[in-house]
Backbone as CSV, one residue per row, in Angstrom:
resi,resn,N_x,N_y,N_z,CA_x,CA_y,CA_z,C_x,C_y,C_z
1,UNK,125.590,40.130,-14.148,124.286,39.965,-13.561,124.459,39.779,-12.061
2,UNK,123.509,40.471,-11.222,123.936,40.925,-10.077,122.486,38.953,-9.246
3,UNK,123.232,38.242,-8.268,122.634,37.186,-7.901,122.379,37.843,-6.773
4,UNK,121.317,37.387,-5.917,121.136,38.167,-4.161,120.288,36.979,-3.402
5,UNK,120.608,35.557,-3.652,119.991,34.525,-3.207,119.699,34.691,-1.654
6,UNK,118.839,34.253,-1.344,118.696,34.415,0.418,119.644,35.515,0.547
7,UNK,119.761,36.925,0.485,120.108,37.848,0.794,118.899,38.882,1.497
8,UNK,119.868,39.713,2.576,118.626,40.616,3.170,118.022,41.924,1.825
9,UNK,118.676,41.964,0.794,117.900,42.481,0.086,116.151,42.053,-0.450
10,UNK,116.423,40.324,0.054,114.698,39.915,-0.579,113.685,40.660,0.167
11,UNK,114.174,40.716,0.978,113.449,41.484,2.288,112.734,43.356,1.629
12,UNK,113.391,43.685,0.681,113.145,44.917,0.307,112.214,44.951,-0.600
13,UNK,111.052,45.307,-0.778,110.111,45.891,-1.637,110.021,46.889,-2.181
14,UNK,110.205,47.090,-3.385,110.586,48.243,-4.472,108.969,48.634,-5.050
15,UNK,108.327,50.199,-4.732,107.177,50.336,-5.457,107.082,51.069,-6.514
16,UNK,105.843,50.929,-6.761,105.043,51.511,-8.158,106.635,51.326,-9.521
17,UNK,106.786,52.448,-9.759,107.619,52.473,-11.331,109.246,52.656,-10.458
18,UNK,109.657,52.091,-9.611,111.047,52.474,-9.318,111.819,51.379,-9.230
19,UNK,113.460,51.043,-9.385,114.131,50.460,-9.822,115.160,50.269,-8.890
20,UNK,115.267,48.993,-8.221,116.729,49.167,-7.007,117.976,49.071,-7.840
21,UNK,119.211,49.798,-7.528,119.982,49.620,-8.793,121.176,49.720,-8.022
22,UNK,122.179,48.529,-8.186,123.594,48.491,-7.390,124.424,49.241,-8.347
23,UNK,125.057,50.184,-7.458,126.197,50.630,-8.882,127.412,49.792,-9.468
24,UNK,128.009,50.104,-10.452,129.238,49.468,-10.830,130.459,50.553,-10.926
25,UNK,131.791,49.886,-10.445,132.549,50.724,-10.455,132.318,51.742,-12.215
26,UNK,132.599,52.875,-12.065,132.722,53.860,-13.272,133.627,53.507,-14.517
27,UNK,133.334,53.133,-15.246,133.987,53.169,-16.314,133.664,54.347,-17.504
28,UNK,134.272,54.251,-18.562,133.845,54.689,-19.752,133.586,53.661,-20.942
29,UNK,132.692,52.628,-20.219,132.514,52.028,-21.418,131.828,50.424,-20.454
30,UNK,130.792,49.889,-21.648,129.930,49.375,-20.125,130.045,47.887,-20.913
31,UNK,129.668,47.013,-19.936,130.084,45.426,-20.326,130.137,45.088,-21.264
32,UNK,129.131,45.394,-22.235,128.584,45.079,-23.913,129.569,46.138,-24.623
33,UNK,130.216,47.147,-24.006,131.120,47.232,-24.915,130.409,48.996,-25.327
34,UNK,129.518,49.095,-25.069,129.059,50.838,-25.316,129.678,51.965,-24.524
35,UNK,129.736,52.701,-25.373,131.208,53.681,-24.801,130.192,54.951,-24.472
36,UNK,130.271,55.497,-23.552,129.396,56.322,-22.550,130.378,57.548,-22.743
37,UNK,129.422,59.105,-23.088,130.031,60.265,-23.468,131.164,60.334,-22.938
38,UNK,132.298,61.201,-23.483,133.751,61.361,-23.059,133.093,62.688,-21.601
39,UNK,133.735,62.639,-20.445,133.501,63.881,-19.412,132.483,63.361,-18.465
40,UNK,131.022,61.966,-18.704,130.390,62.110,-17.840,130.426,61.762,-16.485
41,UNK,131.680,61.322,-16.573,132.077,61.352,-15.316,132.413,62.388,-14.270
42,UNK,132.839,63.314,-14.653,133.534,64.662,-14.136,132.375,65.614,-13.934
43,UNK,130.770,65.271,-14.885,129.943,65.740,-14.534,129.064,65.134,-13.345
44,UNK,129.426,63.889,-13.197,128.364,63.017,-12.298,127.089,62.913,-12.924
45,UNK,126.558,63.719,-14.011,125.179,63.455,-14.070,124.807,61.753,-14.368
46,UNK,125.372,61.088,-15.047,125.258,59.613,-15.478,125.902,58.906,-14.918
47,UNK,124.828,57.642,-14.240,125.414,56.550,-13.527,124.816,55.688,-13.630
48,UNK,125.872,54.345,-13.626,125.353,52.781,-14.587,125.242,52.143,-12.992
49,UNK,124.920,51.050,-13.295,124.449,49.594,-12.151,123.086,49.034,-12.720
50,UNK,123.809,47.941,-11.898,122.889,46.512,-12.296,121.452,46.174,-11.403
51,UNK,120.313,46.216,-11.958,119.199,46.514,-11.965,118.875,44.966,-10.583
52,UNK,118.610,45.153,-9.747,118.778,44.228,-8.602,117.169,44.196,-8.235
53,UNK,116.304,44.967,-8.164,114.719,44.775,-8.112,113.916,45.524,-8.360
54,UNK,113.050,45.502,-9.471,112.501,46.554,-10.033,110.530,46.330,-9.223
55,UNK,110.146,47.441,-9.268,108.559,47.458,-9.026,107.378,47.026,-9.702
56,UNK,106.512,47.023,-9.652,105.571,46.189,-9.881,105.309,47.380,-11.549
57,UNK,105.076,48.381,-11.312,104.883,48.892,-12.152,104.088,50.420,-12.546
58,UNK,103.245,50.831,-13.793,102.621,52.053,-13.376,101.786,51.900,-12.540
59,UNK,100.318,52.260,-11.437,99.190,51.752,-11.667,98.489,52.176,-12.324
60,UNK,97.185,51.507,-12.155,96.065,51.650,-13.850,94.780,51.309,-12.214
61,UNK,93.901,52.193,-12.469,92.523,51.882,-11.720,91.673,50.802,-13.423
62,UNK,91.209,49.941,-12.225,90.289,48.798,-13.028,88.809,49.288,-13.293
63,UNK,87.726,50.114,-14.098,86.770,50.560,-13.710,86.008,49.203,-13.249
64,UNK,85.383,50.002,-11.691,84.125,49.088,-11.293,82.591,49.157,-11.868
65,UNK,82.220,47.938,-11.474,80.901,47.669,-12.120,79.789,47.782,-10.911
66,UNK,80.560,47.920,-10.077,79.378,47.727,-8.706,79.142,49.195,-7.932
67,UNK,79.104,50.619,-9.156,78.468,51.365,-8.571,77.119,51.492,-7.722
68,UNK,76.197,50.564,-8.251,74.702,50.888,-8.046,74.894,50.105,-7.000
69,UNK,75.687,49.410,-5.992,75.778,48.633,-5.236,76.760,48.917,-4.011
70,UNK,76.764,50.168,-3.152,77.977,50.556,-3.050,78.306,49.638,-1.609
71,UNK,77.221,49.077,-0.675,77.602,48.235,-0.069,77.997,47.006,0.198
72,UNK,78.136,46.526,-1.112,79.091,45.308,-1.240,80.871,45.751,-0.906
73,UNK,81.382,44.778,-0.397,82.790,44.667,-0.304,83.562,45.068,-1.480
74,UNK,84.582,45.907,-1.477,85.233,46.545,-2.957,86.476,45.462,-2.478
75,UNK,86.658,44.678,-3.046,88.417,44.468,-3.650,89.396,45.261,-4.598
76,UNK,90.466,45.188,-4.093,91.920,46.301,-4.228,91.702,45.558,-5.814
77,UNK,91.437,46.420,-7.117,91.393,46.585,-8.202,92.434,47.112,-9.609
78,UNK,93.157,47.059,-8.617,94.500,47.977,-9.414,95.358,46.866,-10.351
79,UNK,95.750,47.576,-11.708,96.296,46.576,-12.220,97.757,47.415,-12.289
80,UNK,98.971,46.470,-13.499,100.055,47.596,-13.416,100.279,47.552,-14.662
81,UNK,100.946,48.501,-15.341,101.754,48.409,-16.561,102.837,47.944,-16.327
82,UNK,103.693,47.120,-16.707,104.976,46.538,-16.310,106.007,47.641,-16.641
83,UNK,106.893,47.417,-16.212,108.354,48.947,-16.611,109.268,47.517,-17.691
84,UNK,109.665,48.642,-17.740,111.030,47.883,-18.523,112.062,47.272,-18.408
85,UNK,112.482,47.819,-17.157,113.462,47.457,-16.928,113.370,46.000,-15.692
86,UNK,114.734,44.961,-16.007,114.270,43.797,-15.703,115.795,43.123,-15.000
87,UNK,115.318,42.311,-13.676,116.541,42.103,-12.628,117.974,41.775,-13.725
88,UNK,119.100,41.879,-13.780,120.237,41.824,-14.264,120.353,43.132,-15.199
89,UNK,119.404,43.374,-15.735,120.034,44.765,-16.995,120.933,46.007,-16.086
90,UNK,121.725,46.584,-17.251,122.537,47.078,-16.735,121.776,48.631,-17.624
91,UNK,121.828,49.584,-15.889,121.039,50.621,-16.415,121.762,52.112,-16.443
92,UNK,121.645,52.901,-17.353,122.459,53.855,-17.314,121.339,55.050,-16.783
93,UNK,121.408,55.807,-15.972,120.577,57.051,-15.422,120.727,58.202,-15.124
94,UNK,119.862,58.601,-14.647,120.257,60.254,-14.542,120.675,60.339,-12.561
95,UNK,121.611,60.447,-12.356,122.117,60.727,-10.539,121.279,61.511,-10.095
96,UNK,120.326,62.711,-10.496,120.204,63.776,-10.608,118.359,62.921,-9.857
97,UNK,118.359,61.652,-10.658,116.771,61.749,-10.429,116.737,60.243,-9.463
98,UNK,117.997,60.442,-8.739,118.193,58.686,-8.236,118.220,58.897,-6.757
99,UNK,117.812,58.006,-5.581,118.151,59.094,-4.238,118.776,57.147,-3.765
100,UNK,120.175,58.040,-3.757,121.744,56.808,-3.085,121.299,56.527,-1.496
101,UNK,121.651,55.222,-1.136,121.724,55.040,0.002,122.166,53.338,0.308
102,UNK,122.557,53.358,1.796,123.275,52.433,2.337,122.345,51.532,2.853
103,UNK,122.434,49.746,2.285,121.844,48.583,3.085,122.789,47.644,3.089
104,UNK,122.798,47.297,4.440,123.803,46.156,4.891,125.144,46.278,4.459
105,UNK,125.389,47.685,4.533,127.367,47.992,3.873,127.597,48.489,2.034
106,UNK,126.322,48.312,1.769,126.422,48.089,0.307,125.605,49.484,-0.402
107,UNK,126.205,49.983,-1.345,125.813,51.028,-2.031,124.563,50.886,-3.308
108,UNK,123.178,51.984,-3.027,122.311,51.138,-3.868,121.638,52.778,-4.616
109,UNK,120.982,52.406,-5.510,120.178,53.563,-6.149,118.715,53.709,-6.141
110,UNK,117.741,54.230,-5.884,116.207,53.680,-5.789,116.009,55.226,-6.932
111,UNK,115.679,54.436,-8.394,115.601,55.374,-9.326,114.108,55.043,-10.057
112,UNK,113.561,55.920,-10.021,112.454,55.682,-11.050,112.726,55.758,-12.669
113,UNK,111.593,54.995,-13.120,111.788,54.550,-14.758,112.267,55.575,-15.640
114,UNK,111.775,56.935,-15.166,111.805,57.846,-16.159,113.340,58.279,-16.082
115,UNK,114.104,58.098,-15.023,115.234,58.604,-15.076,115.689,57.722,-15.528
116,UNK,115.653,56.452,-15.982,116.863,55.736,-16.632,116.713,55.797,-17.956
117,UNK,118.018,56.149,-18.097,118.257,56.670,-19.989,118.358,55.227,-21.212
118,UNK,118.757,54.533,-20.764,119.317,53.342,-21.218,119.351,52.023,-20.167
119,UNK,119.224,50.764,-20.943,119.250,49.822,-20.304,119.853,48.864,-21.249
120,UNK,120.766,48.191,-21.148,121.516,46.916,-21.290,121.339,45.476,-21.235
121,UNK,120.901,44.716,-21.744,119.775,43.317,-21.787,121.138,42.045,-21.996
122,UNK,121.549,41.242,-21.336,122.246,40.151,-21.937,121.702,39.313,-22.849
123,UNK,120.529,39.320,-22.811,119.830,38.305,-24.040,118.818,39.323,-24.526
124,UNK,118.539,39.762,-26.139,117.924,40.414,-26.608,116.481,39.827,-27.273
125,UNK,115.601,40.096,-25.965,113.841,38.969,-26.482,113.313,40.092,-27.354
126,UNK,113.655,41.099,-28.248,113.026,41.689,-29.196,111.487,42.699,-28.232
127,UNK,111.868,43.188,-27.293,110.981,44.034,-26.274,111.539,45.273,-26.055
């Protein structure tokens, strides 16, 4: 489980359905012990790391009630669907749908939900 206490990562805001994701060195075979296809390495398409700040979520428009009223003040109405994926899980994805880049020396992934294939939970809340 990846900690980032008073780190300049708090500073980063992750939106809608996307996932900040530190990589972990490559293995063939991931903490819990799941053994990841023989070759995907040599393909690059699949890459694991630990899920460091995920987004708020899908959005969803709230329908308003104050059509017949259009000059009243509108407040930001948006709700979210939550994603799945949650700070420490360890996520396996597609490289292909992840765009890599450098903060403060450190190697990171900004992947949306749909590209991650799998996710890894240290405690299993039945979700």
């Amino acid at each position: 489980m990846i900690e980032h206490k008073n780190s300049p990562i708090d500073r980063l805001i992750v939106v809608g359905d996307r996932v900040l994701i530190k990589p972990v060195a490559e293995s063939n075979k991931t903490g819990g012990g799941l053994l990841l296809p023989p070759g995907y390495k040599e393909k690059e398409e699949v890459q694991s790391g630990y899920v460091v700040k995920a987004g708020p979520g899908y959005p969803i428009p709230v329908p308003s009630d104050d059509f017949d009223e259009p000059w009243k003040p509108r407040e930001d109405k948006t709700s979210y669907i939550p994603l799945q994926a949650q700070v420490g899980d360890l996520a396996i994805f597609l490289k292909k749908g992840a765009v890599e880049f450098q903060y403060h020396k450190e190697k990171y992934f900004i992947v949306s939900q749909h590209s991650i294939l799998l996710l890894e939970r240290d405690e299993f809340t039945g979700e």
